[in-house]
C-alpha positions in Angstrom: 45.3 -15.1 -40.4 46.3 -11.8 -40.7 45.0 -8.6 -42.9 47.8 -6.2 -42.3 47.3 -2.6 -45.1 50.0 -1.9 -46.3 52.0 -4.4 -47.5 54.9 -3.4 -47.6 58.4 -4.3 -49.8 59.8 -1.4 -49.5 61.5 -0.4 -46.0 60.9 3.3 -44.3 62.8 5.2 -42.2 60.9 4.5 -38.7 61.6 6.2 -35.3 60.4 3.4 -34.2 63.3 2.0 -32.5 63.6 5.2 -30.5 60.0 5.1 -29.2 60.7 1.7 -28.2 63.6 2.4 -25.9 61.9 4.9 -24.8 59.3 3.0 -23.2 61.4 0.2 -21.9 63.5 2.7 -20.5 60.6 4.6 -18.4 57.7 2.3 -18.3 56.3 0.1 -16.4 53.2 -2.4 -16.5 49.8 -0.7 -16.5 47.0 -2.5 -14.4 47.0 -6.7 -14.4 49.5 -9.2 -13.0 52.2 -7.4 -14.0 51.3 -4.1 -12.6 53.8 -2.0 -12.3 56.6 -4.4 -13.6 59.0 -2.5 -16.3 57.7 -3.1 -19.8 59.7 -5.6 -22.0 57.9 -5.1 -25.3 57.8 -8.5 -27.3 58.4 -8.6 -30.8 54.6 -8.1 -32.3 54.4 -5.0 -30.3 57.6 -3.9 -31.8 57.3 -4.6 -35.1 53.9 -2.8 -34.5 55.5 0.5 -33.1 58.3 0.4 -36.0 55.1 0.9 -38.4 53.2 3.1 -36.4 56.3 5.4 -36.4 57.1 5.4 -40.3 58.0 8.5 -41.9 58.9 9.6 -45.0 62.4 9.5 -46.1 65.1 11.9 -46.4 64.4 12.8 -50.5 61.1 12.5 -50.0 59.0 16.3 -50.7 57.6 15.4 -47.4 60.9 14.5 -45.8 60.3 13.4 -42.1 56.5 13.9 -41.7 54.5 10.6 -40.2 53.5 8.3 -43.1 50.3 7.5 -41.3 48.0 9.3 -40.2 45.1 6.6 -39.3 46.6 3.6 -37.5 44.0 0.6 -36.2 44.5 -2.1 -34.6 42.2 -5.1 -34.2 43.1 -7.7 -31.9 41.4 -10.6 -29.2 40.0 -9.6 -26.0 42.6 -9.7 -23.3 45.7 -9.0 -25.7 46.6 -5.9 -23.6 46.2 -3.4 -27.0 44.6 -1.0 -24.3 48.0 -0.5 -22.4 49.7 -0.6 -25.5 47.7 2.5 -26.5 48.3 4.2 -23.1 52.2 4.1 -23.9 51.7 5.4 -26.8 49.7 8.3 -25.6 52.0 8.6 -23.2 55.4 8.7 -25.5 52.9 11.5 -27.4 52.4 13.9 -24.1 56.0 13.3 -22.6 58.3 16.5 -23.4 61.3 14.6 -24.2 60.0 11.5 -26.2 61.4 11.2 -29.7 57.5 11.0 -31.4 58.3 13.1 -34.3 61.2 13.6 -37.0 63.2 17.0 -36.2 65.5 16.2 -38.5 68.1 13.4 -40.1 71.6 12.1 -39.4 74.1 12.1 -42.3 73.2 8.3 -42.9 69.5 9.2 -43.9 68.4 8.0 -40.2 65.6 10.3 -38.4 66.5 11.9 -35.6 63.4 12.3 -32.7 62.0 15.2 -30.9 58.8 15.8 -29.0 55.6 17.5 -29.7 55.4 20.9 -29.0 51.7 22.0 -26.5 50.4 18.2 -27.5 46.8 17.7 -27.1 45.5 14.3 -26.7 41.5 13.5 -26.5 41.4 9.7 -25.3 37.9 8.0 -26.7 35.4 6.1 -25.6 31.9 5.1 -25.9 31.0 7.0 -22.3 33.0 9.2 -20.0 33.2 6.2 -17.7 34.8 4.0 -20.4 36.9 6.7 -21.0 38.0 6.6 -17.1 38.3 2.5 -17.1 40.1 2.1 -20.2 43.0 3.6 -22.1 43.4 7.2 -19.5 43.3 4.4 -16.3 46.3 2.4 -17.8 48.1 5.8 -18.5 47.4 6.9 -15.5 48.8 3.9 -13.7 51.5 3.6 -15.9 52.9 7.2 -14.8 51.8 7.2 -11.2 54.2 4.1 -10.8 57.5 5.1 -13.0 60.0 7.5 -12.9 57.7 9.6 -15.4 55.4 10.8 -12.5 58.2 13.9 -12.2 57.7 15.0 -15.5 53.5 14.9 -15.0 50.8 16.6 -13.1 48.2 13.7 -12.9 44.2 15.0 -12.4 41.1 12.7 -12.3 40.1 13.1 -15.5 43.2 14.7 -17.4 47.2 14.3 -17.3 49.3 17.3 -18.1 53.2 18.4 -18.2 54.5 19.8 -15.4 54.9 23.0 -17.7 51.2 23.3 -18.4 52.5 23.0 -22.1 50.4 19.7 -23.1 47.4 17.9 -21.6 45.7 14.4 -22.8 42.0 13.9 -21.1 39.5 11.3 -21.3 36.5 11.7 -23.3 33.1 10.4 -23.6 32.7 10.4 -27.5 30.5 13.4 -27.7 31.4 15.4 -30.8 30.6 18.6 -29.9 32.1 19.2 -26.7 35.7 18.8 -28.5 35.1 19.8 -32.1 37.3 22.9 -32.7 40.0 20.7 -30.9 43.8 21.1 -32.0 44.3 17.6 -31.5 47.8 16.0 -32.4 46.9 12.4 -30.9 43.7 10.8 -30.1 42.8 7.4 -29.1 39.5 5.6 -30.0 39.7 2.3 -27.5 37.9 -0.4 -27.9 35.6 1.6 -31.3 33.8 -2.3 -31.5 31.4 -0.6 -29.5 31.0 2.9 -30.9 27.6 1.9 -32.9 25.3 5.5 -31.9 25.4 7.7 -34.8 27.0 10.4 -32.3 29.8 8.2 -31.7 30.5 7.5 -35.7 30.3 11.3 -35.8 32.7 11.7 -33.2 35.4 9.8 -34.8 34.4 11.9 -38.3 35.0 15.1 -35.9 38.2 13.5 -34.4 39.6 12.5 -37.9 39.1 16.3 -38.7 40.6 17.8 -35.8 43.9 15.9 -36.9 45.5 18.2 -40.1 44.5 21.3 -38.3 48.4 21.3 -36.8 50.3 20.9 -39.8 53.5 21.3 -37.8 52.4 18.8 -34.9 52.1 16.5 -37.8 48.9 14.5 -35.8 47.7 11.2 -36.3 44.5 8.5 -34.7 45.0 5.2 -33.1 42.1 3.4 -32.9 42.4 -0.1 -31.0 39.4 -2.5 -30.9 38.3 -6.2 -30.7 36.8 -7.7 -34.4 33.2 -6.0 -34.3 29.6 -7.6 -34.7 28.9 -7.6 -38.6 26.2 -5.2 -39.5 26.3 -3.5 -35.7 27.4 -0.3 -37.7 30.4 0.6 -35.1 33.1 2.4 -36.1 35.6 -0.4 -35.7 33.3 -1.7 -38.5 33.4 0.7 -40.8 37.2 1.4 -40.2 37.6 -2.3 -41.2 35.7 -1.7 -44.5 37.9 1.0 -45.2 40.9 -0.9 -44.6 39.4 -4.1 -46.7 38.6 -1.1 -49.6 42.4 0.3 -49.8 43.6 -2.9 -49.7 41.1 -4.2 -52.7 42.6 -0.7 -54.5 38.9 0.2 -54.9 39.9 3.6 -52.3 43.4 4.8 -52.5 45.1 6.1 -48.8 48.2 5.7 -48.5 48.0 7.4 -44.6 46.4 4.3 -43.2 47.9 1.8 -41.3 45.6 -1.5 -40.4 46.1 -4.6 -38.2 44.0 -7.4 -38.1 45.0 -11.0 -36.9 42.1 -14.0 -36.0 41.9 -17.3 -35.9 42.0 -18.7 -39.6 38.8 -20.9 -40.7 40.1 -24.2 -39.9 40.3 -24.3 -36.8 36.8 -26.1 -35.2 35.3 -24.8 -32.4 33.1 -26.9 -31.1 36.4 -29.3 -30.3 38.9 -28.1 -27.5 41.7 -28.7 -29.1 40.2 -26.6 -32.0 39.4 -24.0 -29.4 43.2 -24.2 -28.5 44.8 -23.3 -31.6 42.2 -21.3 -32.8 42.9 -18.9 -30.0 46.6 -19.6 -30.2 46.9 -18.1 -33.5 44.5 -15.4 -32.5 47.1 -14.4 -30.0 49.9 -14.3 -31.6 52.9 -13.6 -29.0 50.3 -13.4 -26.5 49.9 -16.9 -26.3 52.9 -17.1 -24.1 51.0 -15.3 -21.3 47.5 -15.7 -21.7 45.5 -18.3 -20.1 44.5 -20.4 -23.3 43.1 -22.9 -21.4 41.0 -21.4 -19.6 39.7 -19.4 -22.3 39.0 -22.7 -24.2 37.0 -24.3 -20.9 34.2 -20.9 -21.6 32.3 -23.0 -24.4 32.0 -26.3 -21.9 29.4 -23.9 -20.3 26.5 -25.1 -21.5 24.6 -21.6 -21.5 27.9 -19.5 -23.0 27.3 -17.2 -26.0 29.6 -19.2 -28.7 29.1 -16.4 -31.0 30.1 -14.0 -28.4 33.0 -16.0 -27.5 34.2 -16.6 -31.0 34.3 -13.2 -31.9 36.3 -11.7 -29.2 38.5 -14.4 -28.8 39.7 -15.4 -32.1 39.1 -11.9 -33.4 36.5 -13.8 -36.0 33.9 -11.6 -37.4 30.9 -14.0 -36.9 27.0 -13.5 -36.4 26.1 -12.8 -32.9 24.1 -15.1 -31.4 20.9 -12.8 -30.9 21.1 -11.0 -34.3 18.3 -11.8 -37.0 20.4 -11.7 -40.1 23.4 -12.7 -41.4 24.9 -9.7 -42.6 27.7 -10.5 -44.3 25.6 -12.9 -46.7 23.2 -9.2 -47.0 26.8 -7.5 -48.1 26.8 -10.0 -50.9 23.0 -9.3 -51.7 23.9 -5.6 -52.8 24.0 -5.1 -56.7 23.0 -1.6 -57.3 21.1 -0.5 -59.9 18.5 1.6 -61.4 14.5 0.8 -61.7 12.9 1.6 -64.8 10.0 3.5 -64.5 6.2 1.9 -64.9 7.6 -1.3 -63.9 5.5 -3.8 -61.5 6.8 -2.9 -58.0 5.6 -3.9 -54.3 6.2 -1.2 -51.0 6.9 -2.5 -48.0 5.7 0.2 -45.0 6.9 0.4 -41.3 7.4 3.4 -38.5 5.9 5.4 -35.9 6.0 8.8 -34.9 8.1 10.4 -32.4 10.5 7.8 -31.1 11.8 5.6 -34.1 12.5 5.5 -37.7 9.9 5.4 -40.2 11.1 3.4 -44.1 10.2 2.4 -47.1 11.3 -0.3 -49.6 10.4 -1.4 -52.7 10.7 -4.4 -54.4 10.4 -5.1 -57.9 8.3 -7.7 -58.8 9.8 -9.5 -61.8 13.6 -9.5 -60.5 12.9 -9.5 -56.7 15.1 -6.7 -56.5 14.6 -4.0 -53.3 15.6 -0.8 -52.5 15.0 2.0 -50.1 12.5 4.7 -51.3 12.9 6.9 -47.9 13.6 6.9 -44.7 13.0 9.0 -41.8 15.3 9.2 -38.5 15.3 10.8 -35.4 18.2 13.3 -35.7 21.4 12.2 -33.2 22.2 15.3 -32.7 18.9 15.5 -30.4 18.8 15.4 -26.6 16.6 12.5 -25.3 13.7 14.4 -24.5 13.5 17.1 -27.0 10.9 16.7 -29.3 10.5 15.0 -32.8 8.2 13.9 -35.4 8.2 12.2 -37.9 7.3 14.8 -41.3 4.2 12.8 -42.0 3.8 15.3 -45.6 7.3 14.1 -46.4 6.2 10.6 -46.3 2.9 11.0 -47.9 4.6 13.1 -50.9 6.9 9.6 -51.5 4.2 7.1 -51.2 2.3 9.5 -53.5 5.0 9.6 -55.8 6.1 5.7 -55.9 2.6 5.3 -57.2 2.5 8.1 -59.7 5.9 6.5 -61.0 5.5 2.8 -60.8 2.8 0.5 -61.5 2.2 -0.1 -57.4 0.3 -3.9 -57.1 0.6 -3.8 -53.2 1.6 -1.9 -50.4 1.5 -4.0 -47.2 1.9 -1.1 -44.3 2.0 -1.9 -40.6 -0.3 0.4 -39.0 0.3 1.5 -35.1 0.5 5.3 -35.4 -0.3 6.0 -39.5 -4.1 4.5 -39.5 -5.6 6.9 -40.7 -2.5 7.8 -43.6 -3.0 4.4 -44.6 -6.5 4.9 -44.6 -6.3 8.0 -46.6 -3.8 6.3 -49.3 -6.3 3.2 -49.3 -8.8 5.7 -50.7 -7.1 7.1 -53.3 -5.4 4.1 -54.5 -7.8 1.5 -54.0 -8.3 -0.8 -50.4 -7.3 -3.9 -52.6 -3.7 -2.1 -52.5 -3.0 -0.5 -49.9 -3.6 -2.8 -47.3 -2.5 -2.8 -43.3 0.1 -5.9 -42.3 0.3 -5.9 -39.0 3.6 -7.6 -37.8 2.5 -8.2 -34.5 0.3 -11.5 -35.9 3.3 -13.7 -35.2 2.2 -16.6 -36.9 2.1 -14.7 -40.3 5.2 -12.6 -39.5 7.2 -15.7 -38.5 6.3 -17.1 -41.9 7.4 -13.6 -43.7 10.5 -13.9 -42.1 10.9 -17.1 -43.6 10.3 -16.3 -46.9 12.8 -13.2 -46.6 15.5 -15.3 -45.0 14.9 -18.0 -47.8 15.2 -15.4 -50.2 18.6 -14.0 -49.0 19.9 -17.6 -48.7 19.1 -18.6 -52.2 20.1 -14.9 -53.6 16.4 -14.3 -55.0 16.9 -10.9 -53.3 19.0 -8.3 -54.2 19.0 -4.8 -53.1 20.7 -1.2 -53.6 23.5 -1.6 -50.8 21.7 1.4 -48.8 24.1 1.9 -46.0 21.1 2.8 -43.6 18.9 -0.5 -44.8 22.1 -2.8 -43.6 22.2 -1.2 -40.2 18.9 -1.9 -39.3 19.4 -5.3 -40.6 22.4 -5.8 -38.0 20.5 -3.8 -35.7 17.2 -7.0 -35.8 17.6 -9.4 -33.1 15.7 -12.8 -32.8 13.3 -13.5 -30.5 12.3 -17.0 -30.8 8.4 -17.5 -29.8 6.7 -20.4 -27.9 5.1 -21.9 -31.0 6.1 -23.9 -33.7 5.9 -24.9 -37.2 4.5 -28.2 -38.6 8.4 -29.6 -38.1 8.7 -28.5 -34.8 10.8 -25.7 -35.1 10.8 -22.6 -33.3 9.2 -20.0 -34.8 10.7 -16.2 -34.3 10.2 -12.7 -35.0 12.6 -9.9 -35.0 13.1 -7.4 -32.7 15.2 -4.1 -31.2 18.2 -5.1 -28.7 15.6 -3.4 -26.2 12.5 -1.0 -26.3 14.1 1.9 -26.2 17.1 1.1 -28.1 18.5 3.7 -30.5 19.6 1.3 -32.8 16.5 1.0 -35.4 14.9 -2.1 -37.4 11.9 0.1 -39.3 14.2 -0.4 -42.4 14.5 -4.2 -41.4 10.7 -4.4 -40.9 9.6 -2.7 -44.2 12.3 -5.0 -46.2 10.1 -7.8 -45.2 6.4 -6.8 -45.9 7.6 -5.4 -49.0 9.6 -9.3 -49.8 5.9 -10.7 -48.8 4.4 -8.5 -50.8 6.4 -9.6 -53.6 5.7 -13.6 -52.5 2.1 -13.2 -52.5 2.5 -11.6 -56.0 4.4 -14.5 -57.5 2.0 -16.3 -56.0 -1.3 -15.3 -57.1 0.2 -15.7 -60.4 1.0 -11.9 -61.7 4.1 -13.0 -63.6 2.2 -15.5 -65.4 -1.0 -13.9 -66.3 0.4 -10.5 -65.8 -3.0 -9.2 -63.8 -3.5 -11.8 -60.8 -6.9 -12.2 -58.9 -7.4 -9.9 -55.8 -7.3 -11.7 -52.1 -7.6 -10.7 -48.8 -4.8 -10.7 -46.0 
């Protein structure tokens, strides 16, 4: 299965052919097996450099600049698109390599020349990753060809001989690189670029790229099919590609790859496993140890979700997380909430570490969405203060209730107690009531009754783009006790303490969907003013 945007009918003029031979020519393996072998590039990778290298055509009013500007490619783990990157960047930095259009021969064919003082940031999710990844496999690939003559190669950055071009790895820290003259950057393996500094470093890269109109600059961004919901920027790259293709954005500088193993393939057979990740692999079958890929789900304590995403290139649940976020995609019907209507708030957060949110729900429809929501900044250094601006949250809760007809507000207390208490005595104690989620019994059963609710499409909600990622962000933990069928029951709960990566959304979602529950109920949409009870 294959998502490939474009689609092309029409044919462009491609230097393609000439980067090509250009690698085959001076290349050799990067590290692996063949390390150090010359490169024989098989027939996906050419077809994917032909499109890489598009440009426009001879008549064209943009005659021989690159067609694409954004390229991504999303393939299995273990596919090599990591060396294939570094001979890319490679082609980019070299002062001879025929990279960009300098012309055409009388037949309408472009002609290639190099970039003039390139500069080439290669991405990653920390300065180590940048080492390990794509600037090791250039690295390796120069130190071991004939194209070490051409290079000075450094620890952390290869440049030409000439001092006239330099590509560097880079941790994906925005700042340090934002007035950057880039013409090339990489963004390896972007599946796990999910900090809001890393989605704002590949914003800063993208940026960086027009600000050379003459080096005519462009983005490759390789990665393996990300964790619905985990908010990476493989992720949202692939939602951009799914929203040219559906015609609902209009780019016509993106070029996107994606090939996984189609749906009919079963898993939990190995001969499923087998042609599953066949297909996955496309030419890389012929090399890869399919096998013994396939043998990883005989171990009994193997991640299956985990293993089905990086190796068929699925995008499937992970194991650990909560919610099923592709099903919450479907959820999302956005709307507007009439005023005075009978509404539910839903209250979690703390002070100076995480997120504090709150959602709504409206009573009759079962229909959420957020009414604020307060986040650390990313731009802050670990230890520098922050607090959440309590006023700020008291003016919205004071406002939902001015505006809506407010029946409860379940809040979970640790840090606001006495907010809480102060909104409980202005709005009544019979309202405003504390939920604290740490009761697991009762938050099990809440998380039932939300979970039900997204399964049978009761909920809906406003598509809040910060609401889904702390849904991806909520992981499981299943508890010791169980219900009266003996299943497990569970709660949700961040990847780890101190985990940037926020639920508070996720959390408030809930006790505002219990809310809700207890209000059907009690009755309220039958006798329109139900009894009070305790919780």
């Amino acid at each position: 299965m294959i998502l490939m945007v474009p689609r092309d009918v029409e044919l462009y003029p491609t230097l393609g052919g000439q980067v090509c031979d250009f690698i085959e020519e001076n290349m050799v393996r990067g590290p692996g097996d063949l390390r150090g072998h010359p490169v024989v590039l098989d027939e996906e990778w050419r077809a994917l450099i032909y499109r890489m290298y598009e440009v426009q055509p001879k008549k064209h009013q943009h005659a021989g600049r690159r067609r694409f500007k954004r390229v991504g490619i999303s393939l299995p783990k273990g596919t090599a698109k990591t060396e294939l990157a570094a001979m890319i960047a490679i082609c980019e930095l070299h002062p001879e390599a025929p990279v960009r259009c300098t012309g055409f021969s009388r037949k309408g064919e472009p002609i290639g020349g190099p970039v003039t003082d390139p500069y080439i940031p290669l991405v990653a999710t920390s300065q180590e990753q940048s080492d390990e990844l794509c600037f090791t496999a250039m690295r390796v690939i120069v130190e071991n060809s004939t194209l070490l003559d051409d290079f000075d190669v450094g620890l952390e950055r290869i440049m030409r001989k000439k001092g006239d071009g330099k590509a560097e790895a880079l941790s994906s820290n925005p700042n340090s690189r934002d007035g950057a003259r880039t013409t090339f950057s990489v963004m390896d393996e972007s599946h796990r670029l999910t900090l809001p500094r890393q989605r704002h470093a590949h914003t800063v890269m993208l940026t960086n790229i027009p600000k050379r109109k003459g080096a005519d600059g462009w983005m490759l961004e390789t990665t393996t099919a990300p964790e619905p919901g985990g908010g990476s920027v493989a992720e949202a790259t692939m939602e951009y590609a799914r929203a040219v293709e559906d015609g609902r954005v209009k780019d016509s500088t993106l070029l996107f790859f994606h090939r996984q193993a189609g749906d009919e393939h079963d898993l939990t057979t190995r001969a499923g496993r087998v042609a599953a990740i066949i297909e996955a692999s496309g030419l890389a079958a012929a090399w890869r140890d399919v096998d013994g890929i396939a043998a990883l789900w005989d171990d009994p304590t193997a991640d299956a979700a985990y293993l089905e995403r990086v190796y068929t290139n699925r995008l499937v649940k992970g194991s650990t997380q909560a919610f099923h976020v592709g099903r919450w995609k479907e959820l999302a019907k956005p709307r507007t909430v009439a005023r005075n209507v009978q509404i539910v708030i839903g209250f979690d957060g703390a002070q100076f570490h995480d997120s504090t949110g709150l959602v709504c729900t409206e009573i009759a429809s079962g229909y959420q969405w957020v009414a604020g929501v307060w986040e650390r900044p990313f731009g802050l250094r670990p230890d520098a203060p922050w607090q959440v601006p309590a006023e700020d949250v008291d003016a919205t809760v004071r406002a939902l209730f001015q505006s809506y007809k407010v029946w409860r507000m379940y809040a979970d207390p640790p840090w606001w107690q006495s907010w809480i208490a102060k909104w409980a005595g202005e709005f009544g104690d019979t309202r405003v009531i504390e939920w604290w989620s740490n009761r697991h019994r009762p938050m099990a059963a809440a998380l039932e009754n939300f979970t039900t609710a997204m399964k049978e499409g009761t909920l809906e909600h406003d598509g809040d783009a910060r609401y889904q990622r702390h849904i991806g962000n909520s992981r499981r933990r299943d508890l010791p006790q169980v219900d009266e069928n003996g299943k497990p029951l569970w709660i949700i709960q961040k990847e780890r303490p101190d985990s940037p990566h926020k639920i508070d959304l996720a959390m408030a979602g809930i006790l505002s969907w219990q809310a809700r529950t207890d209000a059907v109920s009690s009755g309220l949409l039958k006798k329109g003013k139900p009894h009070a009870f305790m919780v």
